[in-house]
N, C-alpha and C positions, 0 to 999 in steps of 0.2 A: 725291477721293472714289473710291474703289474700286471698281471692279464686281463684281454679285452673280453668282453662276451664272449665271443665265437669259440676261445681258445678256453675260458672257463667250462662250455657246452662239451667242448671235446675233451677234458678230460674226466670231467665229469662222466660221462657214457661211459669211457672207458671204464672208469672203475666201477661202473654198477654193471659192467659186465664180466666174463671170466677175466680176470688181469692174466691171467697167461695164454689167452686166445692172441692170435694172429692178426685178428681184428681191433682189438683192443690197443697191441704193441702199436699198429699203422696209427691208431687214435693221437696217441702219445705222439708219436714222432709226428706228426704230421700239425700237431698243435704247438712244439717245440720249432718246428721250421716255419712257422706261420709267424711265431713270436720273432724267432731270430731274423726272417725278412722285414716286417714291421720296425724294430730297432733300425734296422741298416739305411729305411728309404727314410725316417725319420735321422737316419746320422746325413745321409747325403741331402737332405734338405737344409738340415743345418749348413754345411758345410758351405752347399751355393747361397745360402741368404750372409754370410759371413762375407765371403769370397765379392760379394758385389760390391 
């Protein structure tokens, strides 16, 4: 699955900045949770236009 803007911006930053800062790990994760929500409302959309 491909990343959207938002989540290319974040991890981009992270890596031009220290990859072992605190900051950076929140970058990651929080671009990895933004993906993995994304997926799920895009599977439950599916799911109800199926379901109708």
């Amino acid at each position: 699955m491909p990343l959207d803007y938002s989540q290319k911006r974040l991890i981009s930053k992270a890596i031009h900045t220290r990859s072992h800062s605190k900051h950076a790990r929140r970058l990651q994760i929080y671009a990895v949770l933004t993906g993995f929500l994304s997926m799920l409302v895009s599977l439950v959309t599916l799911v109800i236009r199926i379901l109708k």
